[in-house]
C-alpha positions in Angstrom: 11.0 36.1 30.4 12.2 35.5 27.2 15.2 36.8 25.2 17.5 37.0 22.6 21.1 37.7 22.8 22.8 39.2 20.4 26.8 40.9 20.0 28.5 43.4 17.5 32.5 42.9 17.3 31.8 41.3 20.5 29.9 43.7 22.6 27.2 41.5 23.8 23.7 42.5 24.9 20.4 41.1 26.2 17.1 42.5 24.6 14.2 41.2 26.8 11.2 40.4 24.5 8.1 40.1 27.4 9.8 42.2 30.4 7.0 43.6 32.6 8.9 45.3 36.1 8.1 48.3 36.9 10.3 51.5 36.7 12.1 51.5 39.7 13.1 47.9 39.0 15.0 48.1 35.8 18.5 49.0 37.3 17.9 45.8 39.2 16.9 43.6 36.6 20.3 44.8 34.2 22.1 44.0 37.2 20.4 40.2 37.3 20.7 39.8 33.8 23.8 40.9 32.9 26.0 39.2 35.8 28.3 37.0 34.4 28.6 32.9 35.1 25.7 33.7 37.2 23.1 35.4 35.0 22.9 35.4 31.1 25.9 38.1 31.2 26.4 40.5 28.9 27.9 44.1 28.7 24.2 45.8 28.8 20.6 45.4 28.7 18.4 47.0 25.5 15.0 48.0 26.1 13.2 49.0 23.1 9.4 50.4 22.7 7.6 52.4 20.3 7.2 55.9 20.4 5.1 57.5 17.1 4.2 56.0 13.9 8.1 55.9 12.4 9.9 55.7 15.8 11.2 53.5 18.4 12.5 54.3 21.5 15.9 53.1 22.8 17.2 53.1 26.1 20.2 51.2 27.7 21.2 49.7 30.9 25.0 49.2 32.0 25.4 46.0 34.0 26.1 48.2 37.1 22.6 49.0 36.6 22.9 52.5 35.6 21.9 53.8 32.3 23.8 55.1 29.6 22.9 58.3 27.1 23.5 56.1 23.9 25.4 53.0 23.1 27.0 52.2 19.6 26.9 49.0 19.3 23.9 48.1 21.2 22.0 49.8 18.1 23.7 47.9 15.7 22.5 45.2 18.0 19.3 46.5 18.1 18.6 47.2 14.2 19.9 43.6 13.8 17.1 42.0 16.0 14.7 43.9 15.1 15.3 43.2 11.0 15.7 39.5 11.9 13.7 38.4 15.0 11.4 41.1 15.3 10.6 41.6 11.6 10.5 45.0 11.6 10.9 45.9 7.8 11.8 49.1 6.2 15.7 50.1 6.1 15.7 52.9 7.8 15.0 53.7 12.0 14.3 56.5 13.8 15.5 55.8 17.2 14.9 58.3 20.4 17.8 58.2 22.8 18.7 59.4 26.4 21.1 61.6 23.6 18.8 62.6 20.8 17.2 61.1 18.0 19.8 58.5 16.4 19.3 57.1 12.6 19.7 53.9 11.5 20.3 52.6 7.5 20.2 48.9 7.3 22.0 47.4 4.3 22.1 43.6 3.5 23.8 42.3 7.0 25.4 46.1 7.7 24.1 48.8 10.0 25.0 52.2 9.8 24.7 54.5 12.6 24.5 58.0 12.3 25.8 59.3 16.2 25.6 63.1 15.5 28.6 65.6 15.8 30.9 65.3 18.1 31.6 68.0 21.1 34.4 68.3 22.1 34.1 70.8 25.5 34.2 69.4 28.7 31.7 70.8 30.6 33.4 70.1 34.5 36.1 72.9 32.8 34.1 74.5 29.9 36.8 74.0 27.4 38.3 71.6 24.8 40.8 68.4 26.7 42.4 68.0 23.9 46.3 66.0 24.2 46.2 67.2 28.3 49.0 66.0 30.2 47.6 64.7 33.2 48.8 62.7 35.9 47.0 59.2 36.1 48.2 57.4 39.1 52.2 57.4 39.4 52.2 58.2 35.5 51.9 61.2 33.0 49.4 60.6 30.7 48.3 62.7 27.8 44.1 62.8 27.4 41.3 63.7 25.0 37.7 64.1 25.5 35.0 64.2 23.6 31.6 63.8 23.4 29.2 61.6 21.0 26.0 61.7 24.0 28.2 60.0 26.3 31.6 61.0 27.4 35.1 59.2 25.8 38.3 59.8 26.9 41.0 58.5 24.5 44.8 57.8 24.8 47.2 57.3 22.5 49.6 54.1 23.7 52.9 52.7 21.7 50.9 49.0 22.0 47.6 47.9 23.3 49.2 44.7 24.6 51.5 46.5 27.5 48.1 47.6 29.0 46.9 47.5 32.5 43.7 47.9 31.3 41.4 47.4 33.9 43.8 49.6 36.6 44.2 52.7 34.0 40.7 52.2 32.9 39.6 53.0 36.2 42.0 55.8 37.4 41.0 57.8 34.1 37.3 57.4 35.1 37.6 58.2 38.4 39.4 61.5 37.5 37.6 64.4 39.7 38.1 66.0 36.0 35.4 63.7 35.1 32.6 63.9 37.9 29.8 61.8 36.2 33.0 59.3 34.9 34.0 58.5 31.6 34.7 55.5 28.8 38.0 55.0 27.9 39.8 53.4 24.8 43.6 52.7 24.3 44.5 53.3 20.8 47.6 52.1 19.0 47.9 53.5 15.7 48.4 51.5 12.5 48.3 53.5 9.5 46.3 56.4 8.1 43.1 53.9 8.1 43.1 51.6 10.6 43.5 51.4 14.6 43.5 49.3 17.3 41.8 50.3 20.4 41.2 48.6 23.5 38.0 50.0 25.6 37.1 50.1 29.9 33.7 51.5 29.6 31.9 53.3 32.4 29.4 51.3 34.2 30.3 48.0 32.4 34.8 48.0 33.0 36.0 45.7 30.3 34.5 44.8 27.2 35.8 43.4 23.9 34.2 46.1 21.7 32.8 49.8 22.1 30.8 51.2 19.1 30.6 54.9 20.7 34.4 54.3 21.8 35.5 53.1 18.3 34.1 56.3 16.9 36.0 58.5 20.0 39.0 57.0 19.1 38.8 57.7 15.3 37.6 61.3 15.5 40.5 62.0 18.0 42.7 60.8 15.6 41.6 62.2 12.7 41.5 65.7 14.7 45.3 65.0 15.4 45.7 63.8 11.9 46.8 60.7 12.4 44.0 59.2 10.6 41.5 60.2 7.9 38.3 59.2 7.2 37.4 55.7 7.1 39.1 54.4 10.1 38.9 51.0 10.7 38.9 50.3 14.4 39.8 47.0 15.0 38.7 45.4 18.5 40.2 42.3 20.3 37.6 39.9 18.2 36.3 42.3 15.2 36.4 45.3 13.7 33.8 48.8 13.4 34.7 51.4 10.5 33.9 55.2 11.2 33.3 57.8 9.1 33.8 61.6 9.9 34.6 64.9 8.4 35.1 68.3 10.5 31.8 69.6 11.1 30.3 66.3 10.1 28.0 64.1 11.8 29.8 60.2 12.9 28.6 57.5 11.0 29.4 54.2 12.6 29.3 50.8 10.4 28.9 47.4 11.8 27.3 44.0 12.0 25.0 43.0 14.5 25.1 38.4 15.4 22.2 36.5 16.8 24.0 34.6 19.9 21.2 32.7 21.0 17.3 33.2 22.2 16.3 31.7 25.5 14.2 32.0 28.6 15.2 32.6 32.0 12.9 32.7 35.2 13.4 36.4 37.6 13.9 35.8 41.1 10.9 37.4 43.3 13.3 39.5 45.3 16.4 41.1 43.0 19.3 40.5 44.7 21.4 43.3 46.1 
């Protein structure tokens, strides 16, 4: 099977380019694929296909092998292959998610997303979570949820670099309050325009970057006024800026790298 590899703010994905498994064998494949030291490794799988004259269709696999509504940065990956490996030309995409139609605007080496508007109900207690106090493990913590397809839960923390990330990662997603789980991003704020966020994303744990999370974490703020529109959100190895307004669709902005193209042989048998 062939490949390409590609990251945004270091959020790295596989897009297969001849995959042919049938349905029930995707979740398997992701799995393969996106194993670390022992597969490529990645944070997801991209499958693309077209769907109508002017549209594409765009799903996403975690490496768990479950698959996500939308994923921010795996269309800025995406739109990036597809205007430099694929040559897809035109500057703007229509794609069709698991969470509604998404567009794309390609400028020069940018992408801009357009993620919809943000909800901001939790639908296990059919209200806002808006700066809860909750308890999270031995601690009081103090959540926000919201909703951009997929489901963010973001925390305000005095530093990003006190974090146990991976254990309060999990604890928040494993909330019963949360029965399908939940992403989560740490956010330190730096001034009215910029953030720094640190993201345990459901499905994948760990990753450097979240574009979906980068925008949760700038709406909640902006909503609690600590920021206003752009946010910078700046990641452990990048950054992604995020434009909202009240009432206003998210428009995320990022670039999309070419890590490498390659071939790898599938096994006969996934592995469990």
């Amino acid at each position: 099977m062939s490949f390409t590899k590609v990251h945004s703010a270091g959020n790295d994905f596989i897009i297969p380019e001849d995959l042919a498994v049938p349905e029930e064998d995707l979740p398997a494949v992701a799995r393969f694929l996106c194993r670390r030291k022992v597969g490529i490794g990645s944070d997801g799988l991209i499958l693309y296909s077209v769907s109508g004259r002017e549209a594409l269709r765009f799903r996403f696999f975690n490496p768990d092998g479950s698959e996500a509504e939308i994923c921010g940065n795996g269309v800025i990956s995406l739109a990036t292959y597809l205007h430099r490996v694929a040559g897809v030309a035109g500057r703007r995409l229509r794609l069709e998610t698991k969470a509604g139609v998404r567009w794309v605007l390609l400028k020069g080496e940018e992408v801009f997303v357009n993620l919809g508007k943000p909800r901001f109900a939790l639908e296990s207690v059919a209200e806002e979570l808006l700066d809860r106090e909750m308890a999270v493990g031995d601690r009081q913590l103090r959540l926000n949820y919201v909703s951009l397809g997929n489901p963010h839960c973001t925390v305000f923390v005095d530093s990003v670099d006190l974090l146990d990330l991976m254990n309060d990662g999990r604890l928040i997603e494993d909330l019963p309050i949360f029965p399908d789980g939940v992403n989560v991003e740490f956010v330190q704020h730096l001034d009215q325009n910029n953030l720094v966020a640190r993201f345990w994303e459901r499905g994948a744990g760990i990753t450097l970057a979240s574009g979906s999370g980068a925008s949760a974490a700038a709406v909640i703020s902006i909503v609690h006024r600590r920021c206003e529109s752009p946010v910078t959100v700046h990641t452990e190895i990048g950054k992604l800026q995020v434009y909202w307004r009240r009432g206003s669709a998210i428009v995320l902005r990022g670039k999309g790298e070419i890590v490498y193209r390659g071939t790898v042989e599938l096994p006969a048998e996934w592995p469990d």
